[in-house]
N, C-alpha and C positions, 0 to 999 in steps of 0.2 A: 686759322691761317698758319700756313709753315714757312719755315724760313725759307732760303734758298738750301742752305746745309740740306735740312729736314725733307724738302721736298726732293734733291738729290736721292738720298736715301727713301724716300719713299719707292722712287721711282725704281726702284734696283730691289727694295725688298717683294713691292709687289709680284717681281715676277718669278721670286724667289718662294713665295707663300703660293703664287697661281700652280706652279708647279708640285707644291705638297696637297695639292688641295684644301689650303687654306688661304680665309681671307684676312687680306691685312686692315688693318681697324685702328692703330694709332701710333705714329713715328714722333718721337718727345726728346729733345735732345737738353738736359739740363742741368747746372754745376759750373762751375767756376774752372779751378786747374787742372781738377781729373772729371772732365763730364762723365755724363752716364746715358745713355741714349736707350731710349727704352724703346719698344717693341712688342706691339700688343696683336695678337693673330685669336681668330676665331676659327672653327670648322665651319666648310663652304654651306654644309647642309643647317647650320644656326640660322634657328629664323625665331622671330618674338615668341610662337608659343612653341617653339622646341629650342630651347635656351639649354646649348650643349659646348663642352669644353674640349680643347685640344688636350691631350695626354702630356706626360712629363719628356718621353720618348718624343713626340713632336714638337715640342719646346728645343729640345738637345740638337737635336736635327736640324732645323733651321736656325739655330746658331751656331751650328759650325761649318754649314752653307753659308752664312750670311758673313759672319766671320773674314771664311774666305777671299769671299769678293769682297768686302771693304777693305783687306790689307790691300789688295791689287789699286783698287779704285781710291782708297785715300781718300775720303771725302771731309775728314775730320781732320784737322790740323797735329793736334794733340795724341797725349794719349787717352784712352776712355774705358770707362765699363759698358759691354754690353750686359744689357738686360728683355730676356724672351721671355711673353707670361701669356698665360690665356686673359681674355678679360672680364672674368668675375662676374657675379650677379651686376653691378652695379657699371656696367658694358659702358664707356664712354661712348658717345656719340663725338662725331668729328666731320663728317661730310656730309653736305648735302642731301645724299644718299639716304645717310642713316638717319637725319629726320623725318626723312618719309615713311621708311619702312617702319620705324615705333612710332607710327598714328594709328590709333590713340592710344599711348602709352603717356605712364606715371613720370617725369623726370626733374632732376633740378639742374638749374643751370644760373649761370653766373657771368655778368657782361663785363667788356673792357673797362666803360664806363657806366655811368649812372644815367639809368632811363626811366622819367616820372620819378624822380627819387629814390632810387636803388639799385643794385648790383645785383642783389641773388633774388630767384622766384624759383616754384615750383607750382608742379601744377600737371594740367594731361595736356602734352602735348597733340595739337591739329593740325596739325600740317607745316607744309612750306609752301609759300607763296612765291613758286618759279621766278615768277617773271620780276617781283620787286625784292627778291632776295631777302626776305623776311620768315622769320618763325613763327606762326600761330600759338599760341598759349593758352590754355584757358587758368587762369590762375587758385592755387585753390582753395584760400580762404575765403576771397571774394567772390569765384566762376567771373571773373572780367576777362573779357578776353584782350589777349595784350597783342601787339606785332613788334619782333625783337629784330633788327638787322644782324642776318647773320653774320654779317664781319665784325661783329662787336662780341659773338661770343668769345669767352675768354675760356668757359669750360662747362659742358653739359656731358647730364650722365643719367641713365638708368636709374628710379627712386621706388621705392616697394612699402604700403604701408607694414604694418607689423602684422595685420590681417593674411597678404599677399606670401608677403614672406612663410610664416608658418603655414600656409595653403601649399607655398613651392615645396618645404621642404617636408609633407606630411607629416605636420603636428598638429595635433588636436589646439582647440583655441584658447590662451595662456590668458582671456581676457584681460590684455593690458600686462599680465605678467612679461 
């Protein structure tokens, strides 16, 4: 869930990233006297099995687009650091959206509060359940499947075993090394 700040700025980078041909994936506004608003963008063609990164040149770019229109627009009270990155292997999910499109993907995530007696799970992600606003889980010590209300997550992300990992990045298998 985003603030109202956050969501201001979401609204303004989105169309700021639709225009690079990148998609905007996570607006984070966080710190005390000097915040730091982060700003996380993917390329439009990224899809779960083509897991591709913006360049450093389109990082530069849409911060000093985005830049721009926040001196105008002021949506920040303060002063702050912007911060533009791609989003890494480990790709937050953040909307609705993005839990659909990684089913059935590997991820951990982590609730506001405590649900059955805890906070963080992992597991393969199955879906969203539209209509009651829940995350499917299947969890993955157990394979139980759990239903997480999505307004309770507090942070979910992209999780890769060590198998996965060395498979992405063509290396031979380190058994455990």
């Amino acid at each position: 869930m985003l603030s109202p700040t956050e969501q201001k700025i979401w609204d303004i980078a989105e169309g700021v990233a639709e225009s690079a041909d990148l998609r905007l994936v996570r607006v984070r506004l966080s710190g005390g006297d000097y915040p730091v608003l982060q700003i996380m963008l993917e390329p439009m063609d990224c899809t779960p099995t083509n897991r591709t990164s913006i360049t450093v040149k389109e990082c530069t770019a849409f911060s000093r687009e985005m830049s721009a229109i926040l001196d105008v627009e002021d949506p920040i009270a303060s002063n702050y650091n912007l911060e533009v990155s791609s989003t890494g292997l480990e790709r937050p999910l953040v909307t609705k959206e993005d839990f659909e499109l990684y089913t059935p993907h590997r991820i951990k995530l982590q609730t506001r509060t405590s649900i059955g007696g805890q906070r963080k799970f992992s597991g393969i992600l199955q879906g969203l359940d539209a209509e009651n606003e829940e995350i499917l889980l299947e969890v993955e010590k157990t394979e139980e499947m759990v239903r997480l209300p999505y307004s309770e997550v507090a942070k979910a992300e992209l999780a890769y075993s060590k198998e996965e990992l060395n498979q992405a990045l063509g290396l031979a298998d380190l058994k455990g090394e």
